[in-house]
N, C-alpha and C positions, 0 to 999 in steps of 0.2 A: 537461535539461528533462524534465518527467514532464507528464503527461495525468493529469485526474484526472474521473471521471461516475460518479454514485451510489454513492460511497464506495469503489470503484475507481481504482488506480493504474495507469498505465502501468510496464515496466520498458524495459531500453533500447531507444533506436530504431535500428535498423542500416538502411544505405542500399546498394542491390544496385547500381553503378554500372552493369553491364552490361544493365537494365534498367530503371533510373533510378527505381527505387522505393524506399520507405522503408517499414519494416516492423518489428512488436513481437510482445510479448506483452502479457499481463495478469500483473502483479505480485503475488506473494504465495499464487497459487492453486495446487492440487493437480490441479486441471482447468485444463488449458489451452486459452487464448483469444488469438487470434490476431487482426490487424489489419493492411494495410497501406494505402498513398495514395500516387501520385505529386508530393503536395505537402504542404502544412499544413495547407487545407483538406481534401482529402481523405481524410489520417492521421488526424484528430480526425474527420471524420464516420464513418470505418471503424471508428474504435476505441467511438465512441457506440455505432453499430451490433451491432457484436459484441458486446457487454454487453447491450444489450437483446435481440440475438438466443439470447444462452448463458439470458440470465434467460424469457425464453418457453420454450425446449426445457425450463427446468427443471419449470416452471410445469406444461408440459402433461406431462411425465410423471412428477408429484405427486413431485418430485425438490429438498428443500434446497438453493439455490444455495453453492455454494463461496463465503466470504467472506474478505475477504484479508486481515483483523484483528482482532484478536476485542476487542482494546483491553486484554488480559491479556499482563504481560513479567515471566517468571519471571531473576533475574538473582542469577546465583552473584559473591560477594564473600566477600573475607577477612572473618574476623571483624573487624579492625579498621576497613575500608569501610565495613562494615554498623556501626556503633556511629559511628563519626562522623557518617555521614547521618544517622540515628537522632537522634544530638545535636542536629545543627543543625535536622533537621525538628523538634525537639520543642521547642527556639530560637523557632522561625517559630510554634509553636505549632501546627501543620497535621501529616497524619499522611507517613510516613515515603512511600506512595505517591504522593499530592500534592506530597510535598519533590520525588521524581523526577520525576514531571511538569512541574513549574514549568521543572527542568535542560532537560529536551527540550525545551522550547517556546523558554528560553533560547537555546539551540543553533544557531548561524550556519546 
C-alpha cells in the first residue's frame, strides 16, 4: 500500500516491533522525507505533515522543492522494441509516447 498527498508518494512502510511504530520515507526524492505513526491514522497524518512541513522549509528559504516525477521516462529498447511500439502506436494513430502511457495505465 502507498500513501499518496500533493503529488507525493509514499515508499515502504517498515514496522519497528520493538516500539510498535510504523515508519517511511518519501518516494522518489533526493531529499529525504521522513514519517512515522503508531497506527494508520497517525502514519497518514505524519506523512501529510512532513510534506507540508519539507514544502514550508522550501518555501521560506526560496529553495525548489524536490519533486518525485517529472512525468519524463527515457526507456532504452532494442531497435526491434522500439519499431514495433512505433507500429502499433502509429496503428492506434496516437504518438509512440501516448502508445506507452495507455501500457502503464493498462498495467495491473
Amino acid at each position: 500500500m502507498t500513501m499518496e498527498y500533493k503529488g507525493y508518494v509514499s515508499g515502504p512502510i517498515d514496522f519497528d516491533p520493538e516500539d510498535g511504530t510504523f515508519s517511511g520515507t518519501v518516494a522518489g526524492l533526493s531529499d529525504v522525507i521522513h514519517f512515522e505513526g503508531i497506527d494508520a491514522e497517525s502514519l497518514l497524518e505524519s506523512f501529510k505533515g512532513s510534506i507540508d512541513e519539507y514544502l514550508a522549509i522550501c518555501a521560506e528559504k526560496g529553495r525548489t522543492p524536490d519533486k518525485p516525477f517529472s512525468g519524463k521516462i527515457f526507456v532504452r529498447a532494442s531497435s526491434d522494441q522500439h519499431r514495433k511500439a512505433a507500429l502499433r502506436a502509429a496503428a492506434e494513430g496516437i504518438s509512440l509516447s501516448q502508445w506507452v502511457a495507455r501500457q502503464i495505465d493498462a498495467a495491473p
